[in-house]
PDB file of N, H, CA, C and O in Angstrom:
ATOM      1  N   UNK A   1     131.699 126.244 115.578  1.00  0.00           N
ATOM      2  CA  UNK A   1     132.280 125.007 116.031  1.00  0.00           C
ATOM      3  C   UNK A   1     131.468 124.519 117.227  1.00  0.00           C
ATOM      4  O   UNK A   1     131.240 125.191 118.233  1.00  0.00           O
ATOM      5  N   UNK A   2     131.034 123.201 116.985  1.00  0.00           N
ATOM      6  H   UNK A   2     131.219 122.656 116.168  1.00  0.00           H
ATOM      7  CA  UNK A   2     129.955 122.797 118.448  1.00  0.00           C
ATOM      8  C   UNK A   2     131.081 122.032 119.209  1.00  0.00           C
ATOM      9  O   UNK A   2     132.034 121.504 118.635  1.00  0.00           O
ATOM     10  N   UNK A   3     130.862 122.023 120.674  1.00  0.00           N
ATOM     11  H   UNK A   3     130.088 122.451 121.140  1.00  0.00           H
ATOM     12  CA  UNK A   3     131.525 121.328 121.230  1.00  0.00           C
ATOM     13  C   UNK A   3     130.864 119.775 122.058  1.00  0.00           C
ATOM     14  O   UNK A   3     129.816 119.453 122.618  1.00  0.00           O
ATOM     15  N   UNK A   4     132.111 119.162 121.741  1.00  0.00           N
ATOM     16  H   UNK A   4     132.962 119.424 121.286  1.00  0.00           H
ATOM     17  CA  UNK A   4     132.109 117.879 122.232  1.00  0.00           C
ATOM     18  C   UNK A   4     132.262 116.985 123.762  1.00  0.00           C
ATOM     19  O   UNK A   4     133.288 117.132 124.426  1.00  0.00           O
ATOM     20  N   UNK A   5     131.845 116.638 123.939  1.00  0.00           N
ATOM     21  H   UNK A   5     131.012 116.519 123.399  1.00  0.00           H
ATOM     22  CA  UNK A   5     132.024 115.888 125.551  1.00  0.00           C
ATOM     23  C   UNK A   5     133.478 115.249 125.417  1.00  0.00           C
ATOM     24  O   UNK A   5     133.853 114.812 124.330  1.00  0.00           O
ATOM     25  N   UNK A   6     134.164 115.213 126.380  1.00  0.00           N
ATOM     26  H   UNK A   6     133.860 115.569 127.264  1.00  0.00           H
ATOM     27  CA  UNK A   6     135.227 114.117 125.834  1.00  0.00           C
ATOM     28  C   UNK A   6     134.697 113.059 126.667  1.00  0.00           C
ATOM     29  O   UNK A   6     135.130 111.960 126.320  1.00  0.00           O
ATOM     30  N   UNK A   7     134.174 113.038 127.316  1.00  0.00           N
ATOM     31  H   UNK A   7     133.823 113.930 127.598  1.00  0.00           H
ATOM     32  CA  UNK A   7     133.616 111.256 127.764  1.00  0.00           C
ATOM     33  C   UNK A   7     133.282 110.202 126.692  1.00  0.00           C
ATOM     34  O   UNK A   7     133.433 108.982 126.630  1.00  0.00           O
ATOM     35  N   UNK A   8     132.625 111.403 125.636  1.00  0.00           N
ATOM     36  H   UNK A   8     132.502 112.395 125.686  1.00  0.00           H
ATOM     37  CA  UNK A   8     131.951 110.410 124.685  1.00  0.00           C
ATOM     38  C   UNK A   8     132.942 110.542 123.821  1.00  0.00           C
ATOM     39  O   UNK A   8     132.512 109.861 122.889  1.00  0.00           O
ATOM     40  N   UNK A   9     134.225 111.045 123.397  1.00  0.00           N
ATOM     41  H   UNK A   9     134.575 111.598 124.153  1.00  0.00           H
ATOM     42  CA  UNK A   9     135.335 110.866 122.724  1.00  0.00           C
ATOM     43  C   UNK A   9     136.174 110.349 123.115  1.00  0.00           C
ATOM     44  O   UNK A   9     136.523 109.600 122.203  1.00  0.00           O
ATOM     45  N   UNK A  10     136.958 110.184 124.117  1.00  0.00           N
ATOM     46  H   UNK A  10     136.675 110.793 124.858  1.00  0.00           H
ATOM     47  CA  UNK A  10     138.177 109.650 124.674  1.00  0.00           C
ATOM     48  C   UNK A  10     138.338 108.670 125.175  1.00  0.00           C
ATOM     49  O   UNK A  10     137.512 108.299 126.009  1.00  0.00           O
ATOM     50  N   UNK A  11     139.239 108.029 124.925  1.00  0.00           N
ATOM     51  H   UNK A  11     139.910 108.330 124.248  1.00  0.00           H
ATOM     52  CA  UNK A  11     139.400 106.678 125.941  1.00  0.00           C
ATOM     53  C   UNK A  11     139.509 107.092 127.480  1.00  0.00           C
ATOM     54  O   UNK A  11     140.231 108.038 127.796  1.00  0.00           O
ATOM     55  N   UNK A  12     138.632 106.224 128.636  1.00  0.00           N
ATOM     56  H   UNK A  12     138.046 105.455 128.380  1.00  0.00           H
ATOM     57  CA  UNK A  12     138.100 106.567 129.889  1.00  0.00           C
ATOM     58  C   UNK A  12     140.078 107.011 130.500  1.00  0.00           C
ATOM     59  O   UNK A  12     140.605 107.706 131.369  1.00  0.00           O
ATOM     60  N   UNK A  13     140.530 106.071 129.367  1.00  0.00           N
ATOM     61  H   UNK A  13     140.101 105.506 128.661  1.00  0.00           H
ATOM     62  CA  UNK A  13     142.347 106.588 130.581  1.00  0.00           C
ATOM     63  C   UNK A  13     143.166 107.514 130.328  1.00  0.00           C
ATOM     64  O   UNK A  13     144.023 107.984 131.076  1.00  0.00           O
ATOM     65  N   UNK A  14     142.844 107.866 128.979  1.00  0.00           N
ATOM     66  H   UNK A  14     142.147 107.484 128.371  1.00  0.00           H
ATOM     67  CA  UNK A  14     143.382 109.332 128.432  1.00  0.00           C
ATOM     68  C   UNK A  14     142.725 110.232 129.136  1.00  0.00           C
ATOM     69  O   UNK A  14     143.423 111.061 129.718  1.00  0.00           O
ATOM     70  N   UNK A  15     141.283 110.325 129.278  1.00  0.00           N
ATOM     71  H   UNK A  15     140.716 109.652 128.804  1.00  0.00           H
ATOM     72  CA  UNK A  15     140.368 111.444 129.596  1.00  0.00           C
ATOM     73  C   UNK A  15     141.055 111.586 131.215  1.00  0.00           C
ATOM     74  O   UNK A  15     141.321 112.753 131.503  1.00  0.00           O
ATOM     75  N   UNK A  16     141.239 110.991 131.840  1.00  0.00           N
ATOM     76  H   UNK A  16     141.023 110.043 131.606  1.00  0.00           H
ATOM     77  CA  UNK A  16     141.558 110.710 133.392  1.00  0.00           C
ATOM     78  C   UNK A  16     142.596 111.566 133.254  1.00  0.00           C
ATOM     79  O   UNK A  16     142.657 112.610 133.904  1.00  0.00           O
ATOM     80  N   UNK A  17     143.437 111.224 132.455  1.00  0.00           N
ATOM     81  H   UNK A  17     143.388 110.377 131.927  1.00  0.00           H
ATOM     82  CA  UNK A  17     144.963 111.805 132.223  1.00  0.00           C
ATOM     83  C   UNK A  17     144.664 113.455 131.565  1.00  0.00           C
ATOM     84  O   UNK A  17     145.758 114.002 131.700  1.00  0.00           O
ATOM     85  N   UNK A  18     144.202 113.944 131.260  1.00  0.00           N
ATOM     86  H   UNK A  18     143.312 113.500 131.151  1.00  0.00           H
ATOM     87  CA  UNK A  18     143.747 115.449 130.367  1.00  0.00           C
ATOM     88  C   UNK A  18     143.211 115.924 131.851  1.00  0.00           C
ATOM     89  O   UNK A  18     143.698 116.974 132.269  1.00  0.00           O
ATOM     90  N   UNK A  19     142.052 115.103 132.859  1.00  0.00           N
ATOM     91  H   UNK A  19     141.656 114.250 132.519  1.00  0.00           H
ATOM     92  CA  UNK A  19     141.699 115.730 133.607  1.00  0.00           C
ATOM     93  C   UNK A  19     142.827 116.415 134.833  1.00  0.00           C
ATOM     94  O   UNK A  19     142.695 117.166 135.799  1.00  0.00           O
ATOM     95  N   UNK A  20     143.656 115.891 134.361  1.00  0.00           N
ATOM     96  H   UNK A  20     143.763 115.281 133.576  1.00  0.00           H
ATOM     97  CA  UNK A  20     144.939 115.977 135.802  1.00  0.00           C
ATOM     98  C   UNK A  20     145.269 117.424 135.216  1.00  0.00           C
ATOM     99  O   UNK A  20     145.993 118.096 135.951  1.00  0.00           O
ATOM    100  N   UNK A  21     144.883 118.000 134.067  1.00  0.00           N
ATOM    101  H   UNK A  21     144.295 117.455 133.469  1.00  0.00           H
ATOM    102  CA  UNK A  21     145.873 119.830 133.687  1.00  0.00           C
ATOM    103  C   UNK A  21     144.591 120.328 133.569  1.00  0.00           C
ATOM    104  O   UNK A  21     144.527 121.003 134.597  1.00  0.00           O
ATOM    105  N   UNK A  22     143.411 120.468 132.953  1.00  0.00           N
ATOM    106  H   UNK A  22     143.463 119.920 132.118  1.00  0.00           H
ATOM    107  CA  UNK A  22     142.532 120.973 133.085  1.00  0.00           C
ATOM    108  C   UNK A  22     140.711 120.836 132.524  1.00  0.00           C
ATOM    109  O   UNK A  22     139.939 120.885 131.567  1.00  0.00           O
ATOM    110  N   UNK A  23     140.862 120.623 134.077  1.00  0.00           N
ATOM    111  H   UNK A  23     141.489 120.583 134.855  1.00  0.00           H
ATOM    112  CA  UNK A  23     139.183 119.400 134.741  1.00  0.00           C
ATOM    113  C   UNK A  23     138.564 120.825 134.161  1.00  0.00           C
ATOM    114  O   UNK A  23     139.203 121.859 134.358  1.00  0.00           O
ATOM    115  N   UNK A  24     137.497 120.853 133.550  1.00  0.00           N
ATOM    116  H   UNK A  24     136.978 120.013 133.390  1.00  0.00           H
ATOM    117  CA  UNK A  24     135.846 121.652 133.494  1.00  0.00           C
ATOM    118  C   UNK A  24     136.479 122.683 132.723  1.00  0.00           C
ATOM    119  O   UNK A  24     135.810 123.707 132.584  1.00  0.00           O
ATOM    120  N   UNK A  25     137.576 122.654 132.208  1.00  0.00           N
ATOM    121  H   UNK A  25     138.120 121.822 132.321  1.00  0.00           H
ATOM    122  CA  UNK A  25     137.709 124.288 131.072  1.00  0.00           C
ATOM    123  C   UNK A  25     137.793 123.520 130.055  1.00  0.00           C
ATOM    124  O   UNK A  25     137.865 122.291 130.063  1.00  0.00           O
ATOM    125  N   UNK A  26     137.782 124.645 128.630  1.00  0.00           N
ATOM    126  H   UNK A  26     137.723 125.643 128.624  1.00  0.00           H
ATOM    127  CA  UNK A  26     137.286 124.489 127.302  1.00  0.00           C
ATOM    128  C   UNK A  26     139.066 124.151 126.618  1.00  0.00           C
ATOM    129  O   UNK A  26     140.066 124.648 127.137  1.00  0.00           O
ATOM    130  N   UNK A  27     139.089 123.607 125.902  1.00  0.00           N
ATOM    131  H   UNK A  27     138.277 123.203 125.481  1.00  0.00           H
ATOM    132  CA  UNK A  27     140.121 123.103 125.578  1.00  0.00           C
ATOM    133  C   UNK A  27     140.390 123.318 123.702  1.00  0.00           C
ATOM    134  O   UNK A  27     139.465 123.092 122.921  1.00  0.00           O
ATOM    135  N   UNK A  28     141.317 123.623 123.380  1.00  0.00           N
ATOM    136  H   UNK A  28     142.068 123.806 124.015  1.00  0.00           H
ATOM    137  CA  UNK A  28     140.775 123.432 121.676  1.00  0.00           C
ATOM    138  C   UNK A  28     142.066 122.406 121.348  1.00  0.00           C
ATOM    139  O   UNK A  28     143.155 122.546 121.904  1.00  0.00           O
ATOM    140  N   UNK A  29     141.767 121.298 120.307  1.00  0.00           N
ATOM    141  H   UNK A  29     140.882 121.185 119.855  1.00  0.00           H
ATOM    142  CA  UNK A  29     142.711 120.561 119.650  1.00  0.00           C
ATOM    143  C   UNK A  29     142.413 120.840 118.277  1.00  0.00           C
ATOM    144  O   UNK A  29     141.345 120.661 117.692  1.00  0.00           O
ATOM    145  N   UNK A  30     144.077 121.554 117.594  1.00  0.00           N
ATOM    146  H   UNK A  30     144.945 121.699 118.069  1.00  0.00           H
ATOM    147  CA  UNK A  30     144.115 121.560 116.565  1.00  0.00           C
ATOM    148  C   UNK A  30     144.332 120.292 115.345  1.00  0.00           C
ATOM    149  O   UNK A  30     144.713 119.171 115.680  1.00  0.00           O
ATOM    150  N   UNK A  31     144.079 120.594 114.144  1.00  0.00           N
ATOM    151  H   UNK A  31     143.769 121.505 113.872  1.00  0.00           H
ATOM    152  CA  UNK A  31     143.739 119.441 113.311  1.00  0.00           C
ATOM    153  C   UNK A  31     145.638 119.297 113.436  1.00  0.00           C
ATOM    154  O   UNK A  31     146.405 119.977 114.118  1.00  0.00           O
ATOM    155  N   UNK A  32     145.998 117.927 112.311  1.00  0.00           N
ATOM    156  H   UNK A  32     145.375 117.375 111.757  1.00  0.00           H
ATOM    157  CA  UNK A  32     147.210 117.710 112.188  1.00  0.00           C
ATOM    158  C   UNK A  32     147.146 118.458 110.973  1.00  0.00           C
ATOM    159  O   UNK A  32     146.127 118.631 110.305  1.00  0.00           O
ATOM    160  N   UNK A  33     148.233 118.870 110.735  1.00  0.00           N
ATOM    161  H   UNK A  33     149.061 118.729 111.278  1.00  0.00           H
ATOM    162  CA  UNK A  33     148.644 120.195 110.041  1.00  0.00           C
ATOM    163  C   UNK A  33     149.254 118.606 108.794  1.00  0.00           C
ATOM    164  O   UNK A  33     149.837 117.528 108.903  1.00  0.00           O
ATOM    165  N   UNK A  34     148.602 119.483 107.697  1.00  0.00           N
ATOM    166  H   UNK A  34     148.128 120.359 107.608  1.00  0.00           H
ATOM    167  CA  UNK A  34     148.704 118.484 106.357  1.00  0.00           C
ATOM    168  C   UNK A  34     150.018 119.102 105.752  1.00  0.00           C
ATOM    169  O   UNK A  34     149.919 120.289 105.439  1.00  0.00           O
ATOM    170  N   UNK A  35     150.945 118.637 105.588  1.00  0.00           N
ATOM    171  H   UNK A  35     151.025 117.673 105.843  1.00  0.00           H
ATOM    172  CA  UNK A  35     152.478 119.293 104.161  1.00  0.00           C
ATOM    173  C   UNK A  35     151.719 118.703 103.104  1.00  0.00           C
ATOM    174  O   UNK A  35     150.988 117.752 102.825  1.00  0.00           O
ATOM    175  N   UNK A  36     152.334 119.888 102.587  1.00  0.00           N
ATOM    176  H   UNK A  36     152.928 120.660 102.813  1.00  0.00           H
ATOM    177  CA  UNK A  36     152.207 119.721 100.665  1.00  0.00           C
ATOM    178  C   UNK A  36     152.959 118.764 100.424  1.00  0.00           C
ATOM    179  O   UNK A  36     153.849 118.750 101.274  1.00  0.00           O
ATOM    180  N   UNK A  37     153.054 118.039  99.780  1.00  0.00           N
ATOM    181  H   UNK A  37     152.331 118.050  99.089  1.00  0.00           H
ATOM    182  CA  UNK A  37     154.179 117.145  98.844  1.00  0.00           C
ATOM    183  C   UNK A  37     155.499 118.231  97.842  1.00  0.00           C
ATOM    184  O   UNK A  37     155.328 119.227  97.140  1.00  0.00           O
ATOM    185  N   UNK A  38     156.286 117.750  98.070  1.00  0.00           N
ATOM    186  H   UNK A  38     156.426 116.941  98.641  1.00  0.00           H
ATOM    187  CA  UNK A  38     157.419 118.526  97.282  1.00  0.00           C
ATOM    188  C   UNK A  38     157.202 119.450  95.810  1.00  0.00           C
ATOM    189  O   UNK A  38     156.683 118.730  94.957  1.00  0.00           O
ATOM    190  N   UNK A  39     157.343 120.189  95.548  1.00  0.00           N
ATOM    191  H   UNK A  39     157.764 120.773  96.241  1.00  0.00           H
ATOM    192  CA  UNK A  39     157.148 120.723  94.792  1.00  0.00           C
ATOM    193  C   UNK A  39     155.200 121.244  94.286  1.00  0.00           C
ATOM    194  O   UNK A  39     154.655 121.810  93.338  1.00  0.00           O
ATOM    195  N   UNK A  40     154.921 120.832  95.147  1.00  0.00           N
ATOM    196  H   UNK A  40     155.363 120.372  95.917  1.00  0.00           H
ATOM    197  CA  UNK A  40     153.175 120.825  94.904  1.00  0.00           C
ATOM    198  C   UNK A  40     153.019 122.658  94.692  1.00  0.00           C
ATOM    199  O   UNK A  40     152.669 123.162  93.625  1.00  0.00           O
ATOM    200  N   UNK A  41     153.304 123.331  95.744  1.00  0.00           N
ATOM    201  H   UNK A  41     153.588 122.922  96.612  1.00  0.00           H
ATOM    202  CA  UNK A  41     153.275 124.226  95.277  1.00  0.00           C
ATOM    203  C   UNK A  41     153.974 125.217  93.966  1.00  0.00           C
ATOM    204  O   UNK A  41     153.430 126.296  93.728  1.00  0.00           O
ATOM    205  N   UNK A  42     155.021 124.844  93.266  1.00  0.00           N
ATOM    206  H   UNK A  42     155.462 123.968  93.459  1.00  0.00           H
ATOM    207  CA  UNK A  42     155.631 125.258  92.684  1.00  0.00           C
ATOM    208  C   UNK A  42     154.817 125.676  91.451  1.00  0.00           C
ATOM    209  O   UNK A  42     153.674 125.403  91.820  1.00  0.00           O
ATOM    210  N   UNK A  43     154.738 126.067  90.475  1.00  0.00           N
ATOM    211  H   UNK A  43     155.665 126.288  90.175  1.00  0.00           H
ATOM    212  CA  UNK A  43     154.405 126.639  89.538  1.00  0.00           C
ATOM    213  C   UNK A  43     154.742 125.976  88.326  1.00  0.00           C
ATOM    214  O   UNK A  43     155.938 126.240  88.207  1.00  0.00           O
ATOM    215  N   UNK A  44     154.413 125.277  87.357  1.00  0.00           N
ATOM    216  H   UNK A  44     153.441 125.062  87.453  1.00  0.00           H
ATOM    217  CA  UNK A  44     154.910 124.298  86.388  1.00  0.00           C
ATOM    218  C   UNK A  44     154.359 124.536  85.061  1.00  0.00           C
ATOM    219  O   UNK A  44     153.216 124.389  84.630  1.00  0.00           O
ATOM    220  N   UNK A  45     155.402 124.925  84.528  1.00  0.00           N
ATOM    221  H   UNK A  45     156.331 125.045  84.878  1.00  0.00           H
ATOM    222  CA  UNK A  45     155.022 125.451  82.887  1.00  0.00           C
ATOM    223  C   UNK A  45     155.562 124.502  81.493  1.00  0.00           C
ATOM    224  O   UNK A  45     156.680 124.680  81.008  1.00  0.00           O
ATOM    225  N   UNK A  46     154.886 123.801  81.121  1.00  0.00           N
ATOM    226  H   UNK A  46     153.978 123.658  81.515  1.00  0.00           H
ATOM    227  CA  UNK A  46     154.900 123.488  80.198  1.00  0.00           C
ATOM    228  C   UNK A  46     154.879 123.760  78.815  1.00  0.00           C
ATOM    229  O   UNK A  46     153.814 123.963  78.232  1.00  0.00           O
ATOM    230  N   UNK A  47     156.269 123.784  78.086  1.00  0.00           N
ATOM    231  H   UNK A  47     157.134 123.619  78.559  1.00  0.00           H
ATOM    232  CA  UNK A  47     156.126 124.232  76.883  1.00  0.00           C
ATOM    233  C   UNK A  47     156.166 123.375  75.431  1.00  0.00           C
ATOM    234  O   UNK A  47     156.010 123.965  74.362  1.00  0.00           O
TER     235      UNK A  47
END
């Protein structure tokens, strides 16, 4: 995983706001977690 600047990602007033909990450490943001659709996993047998 390479890492990213957030200067060059973030809006300048969000980034301001992230810097207020933690300025110069490594940070990880997880993806948004995808749901299956209902029954997607289920098993479907056709006879």
């Amino acid at each position: 995983m390479s890492q990213l600047n957030g200067k060059d990602i973030f809006p300048e007033k969000l980034l301001k706001q992230i810097q207020k909990y933690v300025a110069g450490e490594s940070v990880y943001i997880p993806a948004k977690e995808k749901r299956k659709s209902w029954g997607e996993t289920t098993r479907q047998v056709l006879f």
